[in-house]
N, C-alpha and C positions, 0 to 999 in steps of 0.2 A: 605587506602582501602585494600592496599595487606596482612596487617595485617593481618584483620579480615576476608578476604578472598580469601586466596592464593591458593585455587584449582579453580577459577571462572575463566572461558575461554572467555573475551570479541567477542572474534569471533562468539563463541556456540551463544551465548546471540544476537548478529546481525544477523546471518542468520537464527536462529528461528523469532527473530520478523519479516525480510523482508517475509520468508518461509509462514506467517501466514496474512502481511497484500496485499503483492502483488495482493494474488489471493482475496483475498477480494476486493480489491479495483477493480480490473476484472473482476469478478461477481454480484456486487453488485452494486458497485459505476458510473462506465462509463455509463451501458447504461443510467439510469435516466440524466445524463449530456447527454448523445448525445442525448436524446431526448428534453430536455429542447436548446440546443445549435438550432436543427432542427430546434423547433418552435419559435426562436428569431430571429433566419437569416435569410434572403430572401435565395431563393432557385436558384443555379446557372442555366445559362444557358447551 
């Protein structure tokens, strides 16, 4: 792989993808789970 592409920064390549799904999974993804979570659990005293 370094062959065919020896300028490729494994690093760049990880914290683009974390950079892009974190906040996706933040905005998008939790609240529909913590609503679903809400309406499954009985609700604490």
């Amino acid at each position: 792989m370094r062959w065919s592409l020896p300028e490729a920064d494994p690093t760049f390549n990880l914290t683009a993808s974390l950079g892009i799904t974190c906040p996706f999974n933040l905005t998008v993804v939790l609240p529909p789970c913590l609503e679903l979570a809400r309406g499954i659990l009985p609700p604490t005293p």
